[in-house]
Kinemage of the C-alpha trace (Angstrom):
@kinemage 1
@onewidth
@group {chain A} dominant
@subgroup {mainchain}
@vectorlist {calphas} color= white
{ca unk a 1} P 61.970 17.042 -78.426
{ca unk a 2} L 61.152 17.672 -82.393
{ca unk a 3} L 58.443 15.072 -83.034
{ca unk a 4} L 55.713 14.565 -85.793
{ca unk a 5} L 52.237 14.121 -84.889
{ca unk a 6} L 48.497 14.282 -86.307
{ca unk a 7} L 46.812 17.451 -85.507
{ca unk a 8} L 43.665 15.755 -83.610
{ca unk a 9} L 46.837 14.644 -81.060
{ca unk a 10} L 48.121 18.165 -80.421
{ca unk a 11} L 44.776 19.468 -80.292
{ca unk a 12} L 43.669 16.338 -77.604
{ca unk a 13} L 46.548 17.146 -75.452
{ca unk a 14} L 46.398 21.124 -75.878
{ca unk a 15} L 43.143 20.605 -74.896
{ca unk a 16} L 43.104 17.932 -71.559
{ca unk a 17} L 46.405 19.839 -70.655
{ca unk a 18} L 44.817 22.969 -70.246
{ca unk a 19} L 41.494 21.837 -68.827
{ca unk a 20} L 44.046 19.650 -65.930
{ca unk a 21} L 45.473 22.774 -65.070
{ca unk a 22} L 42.476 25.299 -64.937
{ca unk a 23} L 40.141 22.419 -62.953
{ca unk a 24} L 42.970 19.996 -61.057
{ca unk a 25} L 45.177 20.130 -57.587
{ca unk a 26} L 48.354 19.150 -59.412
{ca unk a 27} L 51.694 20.021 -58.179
{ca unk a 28} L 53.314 22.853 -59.212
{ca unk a 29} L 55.853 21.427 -60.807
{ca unk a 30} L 53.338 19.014 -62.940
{ca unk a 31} L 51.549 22.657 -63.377
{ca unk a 32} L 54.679 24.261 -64.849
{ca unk a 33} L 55.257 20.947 -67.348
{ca unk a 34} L 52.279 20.870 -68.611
{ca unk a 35} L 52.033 25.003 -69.201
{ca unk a 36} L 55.062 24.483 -71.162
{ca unk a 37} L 53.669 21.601 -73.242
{ca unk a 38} L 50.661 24.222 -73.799
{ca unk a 39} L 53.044 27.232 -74.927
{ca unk a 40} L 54.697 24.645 -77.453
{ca unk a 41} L 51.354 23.801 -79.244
{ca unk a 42} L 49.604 27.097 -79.071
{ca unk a 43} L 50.317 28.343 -82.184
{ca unk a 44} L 49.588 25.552 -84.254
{ca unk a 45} L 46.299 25.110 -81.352
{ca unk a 46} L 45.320 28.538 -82.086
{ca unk a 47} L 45.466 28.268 -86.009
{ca unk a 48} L 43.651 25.197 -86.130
{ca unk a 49} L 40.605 26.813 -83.758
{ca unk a 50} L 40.379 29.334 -86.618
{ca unk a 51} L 40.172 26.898 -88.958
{ca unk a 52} L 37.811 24.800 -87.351
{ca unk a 53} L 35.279 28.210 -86.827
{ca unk a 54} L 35.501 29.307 -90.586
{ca unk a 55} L 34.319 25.716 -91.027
{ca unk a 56} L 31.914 26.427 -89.075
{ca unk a 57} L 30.811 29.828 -90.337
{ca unk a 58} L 30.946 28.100 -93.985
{ca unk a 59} L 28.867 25.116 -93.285
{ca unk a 60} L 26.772 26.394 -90.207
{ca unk a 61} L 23.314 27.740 -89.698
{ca unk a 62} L 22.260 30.949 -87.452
{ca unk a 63} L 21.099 30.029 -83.720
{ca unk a 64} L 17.675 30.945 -83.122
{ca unk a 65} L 15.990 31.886 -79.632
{ca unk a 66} L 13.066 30.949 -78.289
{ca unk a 67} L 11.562 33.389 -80.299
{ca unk a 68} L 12.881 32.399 -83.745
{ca unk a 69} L 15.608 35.276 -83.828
{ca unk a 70} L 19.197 35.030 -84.668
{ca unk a 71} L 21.124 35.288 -81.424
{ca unk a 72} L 24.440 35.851 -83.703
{ca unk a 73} L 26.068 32.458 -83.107
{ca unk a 74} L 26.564 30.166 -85.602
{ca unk a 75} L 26.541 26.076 -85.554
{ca unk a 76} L 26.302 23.112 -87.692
{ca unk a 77} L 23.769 21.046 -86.296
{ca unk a 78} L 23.603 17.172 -86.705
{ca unk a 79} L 20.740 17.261 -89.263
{ca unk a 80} L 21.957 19.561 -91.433
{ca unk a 81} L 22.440 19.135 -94.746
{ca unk a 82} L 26.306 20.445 -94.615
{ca unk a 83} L 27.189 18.148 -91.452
{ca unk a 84} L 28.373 15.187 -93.280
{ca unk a 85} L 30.628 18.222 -95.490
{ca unk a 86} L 31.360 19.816 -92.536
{ca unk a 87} L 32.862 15.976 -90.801
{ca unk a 88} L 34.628 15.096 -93.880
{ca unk a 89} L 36.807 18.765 -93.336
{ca unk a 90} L 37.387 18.469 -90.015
{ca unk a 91} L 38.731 14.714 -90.509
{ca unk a 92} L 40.820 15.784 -93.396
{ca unk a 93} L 42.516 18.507 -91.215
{ca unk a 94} L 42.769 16.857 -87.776
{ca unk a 95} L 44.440 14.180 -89.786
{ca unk a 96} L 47.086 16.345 -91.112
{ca unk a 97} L 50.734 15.684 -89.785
{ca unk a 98} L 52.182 18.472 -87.841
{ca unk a 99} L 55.980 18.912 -86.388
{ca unk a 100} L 55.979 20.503 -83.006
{ca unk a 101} L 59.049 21.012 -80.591
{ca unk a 102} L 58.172 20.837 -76.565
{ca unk a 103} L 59.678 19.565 -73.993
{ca unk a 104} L 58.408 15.974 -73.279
{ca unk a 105} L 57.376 14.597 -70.129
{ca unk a 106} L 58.657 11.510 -68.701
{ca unk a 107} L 57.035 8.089 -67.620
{ca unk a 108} L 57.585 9.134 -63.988
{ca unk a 109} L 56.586 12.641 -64.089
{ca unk a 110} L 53.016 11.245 -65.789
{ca unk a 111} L 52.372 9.520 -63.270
{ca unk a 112} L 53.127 11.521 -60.509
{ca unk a 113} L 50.624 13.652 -61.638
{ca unk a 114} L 47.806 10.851 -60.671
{ca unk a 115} L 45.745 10.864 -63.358
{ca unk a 116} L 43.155 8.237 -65.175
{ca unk a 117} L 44.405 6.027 -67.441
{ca unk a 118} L 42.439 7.902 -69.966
{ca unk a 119} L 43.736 11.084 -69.768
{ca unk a 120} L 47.616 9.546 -69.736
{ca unk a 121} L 46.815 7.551 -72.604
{ca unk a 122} L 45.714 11.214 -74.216
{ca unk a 123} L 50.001 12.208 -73.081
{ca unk a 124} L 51.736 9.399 -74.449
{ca unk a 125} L 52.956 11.232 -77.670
{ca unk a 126} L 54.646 13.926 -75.724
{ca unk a 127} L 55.980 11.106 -73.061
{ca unk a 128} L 60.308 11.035 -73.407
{ca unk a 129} L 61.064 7.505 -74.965
């Protein structure tokens, strides 16, 4: 299935998807959808985590440690001057529309998988109409 999507969808699903798998008793076959689904967005996963930590570098402030050293990390912390910079680039790209090809899921195979209503409303856009 072609489909067009916004980013913060691929990313949500790329996301749940992969934590389902790694901390879940799914079946295998569920397993095996859902590792395809996460192959599909990977690349367009992986160039938007890039994105999202050069954000970070650019907008960000050194960790310190308990003793006031830099521990080499970087983060942008919620009362920081560049937060409300940092936000408004994050929105614009997670907002972006993105066409991505996978193999959808069906209404039946969602559900098989027993999970919250949460987490299959996070699924619908790669659900088979």
């Amino acid at each position: 299935m072609k489909k067009t999507m916004k980013l913060y969808e691929l990313t949500n699903i790329y996301e749940v998807a992969k934590n389902i798998i790694e901390n879940s008793t799914i079946t295998s076959l569920s397993k095996f959808k859902l590792l395809g689904v996460i192959r599909s967005f990977s690349g367009i996963y992986n160039d938007y985590e890039q994105t999202r930590q050069d954000l970070v570098k650019k907008y960000g402030e050194p960790v310190l440690d308990g003793e006031g050293k830099e521990t080499g990390n970087i983060e942008v912390k919620r009362d920081s001057k560049n937060m409300n910079k940092f936000v408004e680039e994050m929105n614009i790209l997670r907002n972006q529309n993105i066409d991505v090809e996978f193999n959808a899921i069906t209404v039946e195979e969602l559900f098989k998988m027993e999970l919250s209503a949460e987490i299959c409303a996070v699924f619908m856009p790669i659900v088979a109409e």
